[in-house]
ROVOMAR-222748 format. One record per residue: x negated, y, z of N, C-alpha, C, CB in turn; residue in three letters. Coordinates in Angstrom, 3 decimals. Glycine has a CB too. Example, Ala and Ser with C-alpha at 12.3 -4.5 7.8 and 13.67 -1.06 7.14 Angstrom:
2
      n_xx      n_yy      n_zz     ca_xx     ca_yy     ca_zz      c_xx      c_yy      c_zz     cb_xx     cb_yy     cb_zz  residu
   -13.190    -5.690     7.800   -12.300    -4.500     7.800   -13.200    -3.300     7.800   -11.308    -4.473     9.046     ALA
   -12.850    -2.250     7.080   -13.670    -1.060     7.140   -12.900     0.030     7.870   -14.084    -0.598     5.725     SER
//
This chain:
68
      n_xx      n_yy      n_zz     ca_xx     ca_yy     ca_zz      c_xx      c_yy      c_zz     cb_xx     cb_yy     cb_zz  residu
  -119.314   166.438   121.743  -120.723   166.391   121.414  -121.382   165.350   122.319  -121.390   167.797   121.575     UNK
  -121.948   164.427   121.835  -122.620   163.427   122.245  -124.476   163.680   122.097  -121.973   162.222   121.379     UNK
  -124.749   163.932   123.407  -126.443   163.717   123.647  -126.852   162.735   123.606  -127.042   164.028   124.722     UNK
  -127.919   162.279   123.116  -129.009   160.834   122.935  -130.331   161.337   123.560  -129.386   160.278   121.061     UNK
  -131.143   160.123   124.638  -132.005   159.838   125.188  -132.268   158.847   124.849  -131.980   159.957   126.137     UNK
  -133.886   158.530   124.783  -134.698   157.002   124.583  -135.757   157.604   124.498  -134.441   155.890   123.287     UNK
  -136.980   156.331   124.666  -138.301   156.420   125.080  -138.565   156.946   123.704  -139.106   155.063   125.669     UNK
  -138.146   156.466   122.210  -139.165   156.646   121.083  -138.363   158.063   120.117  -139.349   154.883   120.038     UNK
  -137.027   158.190   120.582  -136.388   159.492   120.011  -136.483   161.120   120.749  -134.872   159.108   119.966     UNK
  -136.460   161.756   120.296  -136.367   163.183   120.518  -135.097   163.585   120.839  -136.785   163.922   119.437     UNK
  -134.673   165.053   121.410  -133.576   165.203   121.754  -132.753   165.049   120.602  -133.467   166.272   122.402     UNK
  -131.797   164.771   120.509  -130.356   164.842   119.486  -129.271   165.234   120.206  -129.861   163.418   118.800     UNK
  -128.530   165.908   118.896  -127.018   165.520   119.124  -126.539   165.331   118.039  -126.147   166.421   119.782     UNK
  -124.953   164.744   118.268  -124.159   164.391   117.642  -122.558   165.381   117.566  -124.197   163.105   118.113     UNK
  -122.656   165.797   116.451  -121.304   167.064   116.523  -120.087   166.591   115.461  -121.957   168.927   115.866     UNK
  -119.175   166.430   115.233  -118.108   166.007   114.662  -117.255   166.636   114.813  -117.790   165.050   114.856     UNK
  -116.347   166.567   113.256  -115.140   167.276   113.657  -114.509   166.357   111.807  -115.345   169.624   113.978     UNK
  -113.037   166.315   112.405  -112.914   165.745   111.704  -111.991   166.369   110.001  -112.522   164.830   112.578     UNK
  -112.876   165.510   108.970  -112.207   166.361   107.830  -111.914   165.889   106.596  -112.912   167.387   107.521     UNK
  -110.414   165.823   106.197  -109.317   164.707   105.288  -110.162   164.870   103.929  -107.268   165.301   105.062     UNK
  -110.619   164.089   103.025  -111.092   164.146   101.808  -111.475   162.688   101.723  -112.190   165.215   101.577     UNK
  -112.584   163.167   100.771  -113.220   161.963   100.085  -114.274   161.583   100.133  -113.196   161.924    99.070     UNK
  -115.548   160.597   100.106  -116.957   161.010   100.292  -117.621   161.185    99.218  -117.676   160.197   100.994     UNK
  -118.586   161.420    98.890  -119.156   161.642    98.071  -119.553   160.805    96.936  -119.811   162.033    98.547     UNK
  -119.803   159.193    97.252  -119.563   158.510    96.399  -118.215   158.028    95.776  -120.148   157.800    96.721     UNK
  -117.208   158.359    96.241  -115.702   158.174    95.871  -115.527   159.627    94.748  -114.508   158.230    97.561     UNK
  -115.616   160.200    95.361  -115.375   161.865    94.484  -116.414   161.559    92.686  -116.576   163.759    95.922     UNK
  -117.733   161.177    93.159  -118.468   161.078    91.954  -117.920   159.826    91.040  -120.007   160.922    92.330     UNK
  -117.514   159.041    91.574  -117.002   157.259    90.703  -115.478   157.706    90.504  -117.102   155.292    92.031     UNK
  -115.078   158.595    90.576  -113.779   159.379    90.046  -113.234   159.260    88.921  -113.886   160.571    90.014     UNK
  -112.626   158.987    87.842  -112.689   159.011    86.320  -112.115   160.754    86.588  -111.485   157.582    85.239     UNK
  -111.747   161.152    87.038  -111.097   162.323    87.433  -112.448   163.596    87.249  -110.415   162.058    89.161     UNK
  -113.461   163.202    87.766  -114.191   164.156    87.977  -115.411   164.612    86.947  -114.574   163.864    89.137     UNK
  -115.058   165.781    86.775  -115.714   166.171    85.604  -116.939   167.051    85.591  -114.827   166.748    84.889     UNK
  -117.990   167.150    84.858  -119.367   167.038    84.452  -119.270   168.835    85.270  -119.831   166.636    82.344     UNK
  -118.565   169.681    85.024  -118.610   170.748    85.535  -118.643   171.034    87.376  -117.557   171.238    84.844     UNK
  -117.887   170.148    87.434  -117.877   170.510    88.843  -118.684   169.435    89.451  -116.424   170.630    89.479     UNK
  -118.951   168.350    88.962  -119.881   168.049    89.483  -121.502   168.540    89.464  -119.679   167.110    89.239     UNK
  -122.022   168.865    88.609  -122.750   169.824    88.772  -122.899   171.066    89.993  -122.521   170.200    87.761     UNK
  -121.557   171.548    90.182  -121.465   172.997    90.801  -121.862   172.312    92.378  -119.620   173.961    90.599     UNK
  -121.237   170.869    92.615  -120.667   170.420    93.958  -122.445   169.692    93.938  -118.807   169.174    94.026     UNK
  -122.968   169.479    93.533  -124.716   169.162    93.721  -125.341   169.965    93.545  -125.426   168.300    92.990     UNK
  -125.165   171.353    92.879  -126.211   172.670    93.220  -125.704   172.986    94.659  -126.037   174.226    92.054     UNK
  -124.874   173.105    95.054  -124.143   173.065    96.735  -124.652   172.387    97.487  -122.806   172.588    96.982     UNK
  -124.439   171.023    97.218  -125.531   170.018    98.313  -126.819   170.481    98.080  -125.613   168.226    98.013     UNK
  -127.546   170.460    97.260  -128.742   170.850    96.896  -129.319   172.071    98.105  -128.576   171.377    95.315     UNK
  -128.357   173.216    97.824  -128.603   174.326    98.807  -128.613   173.823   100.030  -127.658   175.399    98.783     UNK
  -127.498   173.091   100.483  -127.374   172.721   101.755  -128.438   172.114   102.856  -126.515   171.971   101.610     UNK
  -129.186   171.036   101.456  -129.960   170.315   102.120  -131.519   171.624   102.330  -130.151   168.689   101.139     UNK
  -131.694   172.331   101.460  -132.578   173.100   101.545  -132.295   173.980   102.598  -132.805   173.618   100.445     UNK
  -131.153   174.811   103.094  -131.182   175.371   104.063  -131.320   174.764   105.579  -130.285   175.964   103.849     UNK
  -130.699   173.743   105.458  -131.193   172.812   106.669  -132.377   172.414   106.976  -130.720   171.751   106.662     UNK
  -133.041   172.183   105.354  -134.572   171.797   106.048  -135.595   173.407   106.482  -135.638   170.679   104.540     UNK
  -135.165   174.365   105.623  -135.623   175.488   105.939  -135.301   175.953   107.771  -134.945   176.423   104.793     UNK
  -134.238   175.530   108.260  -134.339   175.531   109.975  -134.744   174.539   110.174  -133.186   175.675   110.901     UNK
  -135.102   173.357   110.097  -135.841   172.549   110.254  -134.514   171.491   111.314  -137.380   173.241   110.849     UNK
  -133.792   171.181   110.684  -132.469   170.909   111.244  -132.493   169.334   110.086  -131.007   172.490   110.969     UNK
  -132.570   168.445   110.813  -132.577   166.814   109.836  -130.875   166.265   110.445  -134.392   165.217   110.571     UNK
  -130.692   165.746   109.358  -129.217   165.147   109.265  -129.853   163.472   109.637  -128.257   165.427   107.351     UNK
  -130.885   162.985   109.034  -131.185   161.750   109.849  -130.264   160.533   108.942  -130.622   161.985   111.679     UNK
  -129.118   160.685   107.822  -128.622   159.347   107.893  -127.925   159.839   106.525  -127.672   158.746   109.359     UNK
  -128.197   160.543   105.421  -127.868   160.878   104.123  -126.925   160.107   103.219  -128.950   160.945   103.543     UNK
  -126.758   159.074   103.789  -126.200   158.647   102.577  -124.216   159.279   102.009  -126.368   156.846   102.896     UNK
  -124.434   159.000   101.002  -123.007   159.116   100.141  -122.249   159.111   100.639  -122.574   158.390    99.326     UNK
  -121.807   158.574   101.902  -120.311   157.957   102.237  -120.716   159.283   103.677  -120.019   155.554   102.659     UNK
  -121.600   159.940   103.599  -121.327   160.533   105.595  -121.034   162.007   104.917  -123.279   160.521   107.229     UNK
  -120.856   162.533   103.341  -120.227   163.706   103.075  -119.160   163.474   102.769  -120.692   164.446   102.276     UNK
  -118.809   164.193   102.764  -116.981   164.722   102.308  -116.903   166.131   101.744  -115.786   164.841   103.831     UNK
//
């Protein structure tokens, strides 16, 4: 776990662990992947992001490629 300090940021951290898959824009550009589960796997993110903002917990850097 990596702590961050600076004059214009707030406390952070940084937590990692590492995990074999795919990201999220690879999984969706799939010919493989189908209308069902993709659906299921974005009502999931969907929750995710809502429970996080409900603790008030920001991920800070969203894009496609930082899920798996």
């Amino acid at each position: 776990m990596v702590e961050r300090w600076g004059p214009l940021r707030a406390r952070a951290f940084f937590v990692s662990h590492f995990i074999a898959g795919s990201d999220v824009r690879t999984w969706l550009s799939s010919p493989c992947a189908d209308l069902t589960r993709t659906r299921s796997a974005a009502k999931l993110f969907a929750d995710l992001m809502d429970d996080l903002a409900y603790r008030r917990i920001s991920h800070g850097d969203c894009k496609a490629t930082n899920f798996i």
